[in-house]
C-alpha positions as CSV (number, residue, x, y, z in Angstrom):
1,X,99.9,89.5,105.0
2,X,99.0,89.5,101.6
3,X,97.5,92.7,100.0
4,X,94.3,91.5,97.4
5,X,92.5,93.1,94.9
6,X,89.5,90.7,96.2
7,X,89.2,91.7,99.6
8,X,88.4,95.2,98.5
9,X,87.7,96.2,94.9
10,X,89.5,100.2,94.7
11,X,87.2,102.8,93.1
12,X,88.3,104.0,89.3
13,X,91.2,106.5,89.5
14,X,89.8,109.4,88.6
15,X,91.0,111.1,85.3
16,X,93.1,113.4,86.8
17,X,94.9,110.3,88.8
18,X,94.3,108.1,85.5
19,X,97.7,109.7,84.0
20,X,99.6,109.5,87.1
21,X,99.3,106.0,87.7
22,X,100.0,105.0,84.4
23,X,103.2,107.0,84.5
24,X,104.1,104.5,87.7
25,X,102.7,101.8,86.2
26,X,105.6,102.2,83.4
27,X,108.4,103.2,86.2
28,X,107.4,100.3,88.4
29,X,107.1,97.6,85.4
30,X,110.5,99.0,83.9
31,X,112.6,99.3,87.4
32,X,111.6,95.3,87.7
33,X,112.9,94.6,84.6
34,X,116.2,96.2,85.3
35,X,115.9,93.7,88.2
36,X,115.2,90.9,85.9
37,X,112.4,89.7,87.5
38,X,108.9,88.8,87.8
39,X,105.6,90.1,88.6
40,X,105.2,86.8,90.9
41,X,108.9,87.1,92.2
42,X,108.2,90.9,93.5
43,X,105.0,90.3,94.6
44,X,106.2,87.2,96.7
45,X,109.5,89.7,98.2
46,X,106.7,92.5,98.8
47,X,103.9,90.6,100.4
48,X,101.4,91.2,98.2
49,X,99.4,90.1,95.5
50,X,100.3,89.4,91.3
51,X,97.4,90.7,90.2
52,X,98.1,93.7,92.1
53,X,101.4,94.2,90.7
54,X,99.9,93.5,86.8
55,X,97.2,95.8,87.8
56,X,100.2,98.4,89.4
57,X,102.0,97.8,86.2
58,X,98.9,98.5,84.3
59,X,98.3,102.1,85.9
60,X,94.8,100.8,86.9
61,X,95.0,101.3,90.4
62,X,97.1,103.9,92.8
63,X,99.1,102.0,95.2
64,X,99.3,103.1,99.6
65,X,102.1,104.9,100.5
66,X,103.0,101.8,102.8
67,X,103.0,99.7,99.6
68,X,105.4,102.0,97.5
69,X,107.8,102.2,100.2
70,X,108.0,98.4,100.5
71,X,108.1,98.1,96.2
72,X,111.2,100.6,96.5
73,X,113.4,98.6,98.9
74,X,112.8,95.7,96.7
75,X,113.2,97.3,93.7
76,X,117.0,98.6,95.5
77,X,115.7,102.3,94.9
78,X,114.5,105.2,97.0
79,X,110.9,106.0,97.2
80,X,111.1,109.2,96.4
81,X,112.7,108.2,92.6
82,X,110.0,105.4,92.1
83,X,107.4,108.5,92.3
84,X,109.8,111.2,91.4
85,X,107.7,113.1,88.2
86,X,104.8,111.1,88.8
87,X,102.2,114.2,89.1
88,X,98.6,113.8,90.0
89,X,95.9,116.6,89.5
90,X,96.9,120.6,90.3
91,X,96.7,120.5,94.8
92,X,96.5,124.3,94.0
93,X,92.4,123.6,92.5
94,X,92.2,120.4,93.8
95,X,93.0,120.6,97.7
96,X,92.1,124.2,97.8
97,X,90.1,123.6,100.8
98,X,92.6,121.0,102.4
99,X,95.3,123.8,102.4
100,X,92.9,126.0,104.0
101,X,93.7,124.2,107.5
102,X,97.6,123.7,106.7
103,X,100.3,126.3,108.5
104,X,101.5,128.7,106.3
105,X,105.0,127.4,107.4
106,X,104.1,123.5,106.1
107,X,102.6,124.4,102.6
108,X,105.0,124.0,99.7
């Protein structure tokens, strides 16, 4: 299956994601060069579309988790460094209310 950004058009990041995924967007674009190859090559190993790894590359759009963990077994890495430093906005204001419902035991 073949991921589009046709079938369903993302909302703008919002500026405090804005950053973040232009910070991937750089890591992603330079750990396929280090690969040597193409936006078209990944996207065909990944199962998903060109334009969504220009737009990726781009920091335009914030990829799913299940589409990061497929980019970082083709791009020979481990998630965690293709995101590693990659910060979105403060969960401490923004998820205030989220942490609310988390166990003290689970929260960071």
């Amino acid at each position: 299956m073949i991921e589009s950004d046709r079938t369903s058009r993302p909302a703008p990041l919002s500026t405090a994601y804005a950053a973040a995924a232009r910070s991937l967007g750089r890591r992603l674009r330079y750990m396929r060069g280090q690969l040597g190859i193409s936006q078209q090559e990944l996207a065909l190993q990944v199962g998903i579309h060109r334009t969504y790894i220009s737009r990726l590359e781009r920091g335009t759009i914030m990829p799913r988790l299940s589409t990061l963990v497929r980019l970082a077994i083709h791009l020979k890495i481990d998630v965690g460094k293709l995101v590693s430093g990659v910060n979105g906005p403060n969960p401490q204001t923004s998820n205030a209310k989220a942490r609310a419902n988390v166990p003290k035991d689970a929260q960071p």
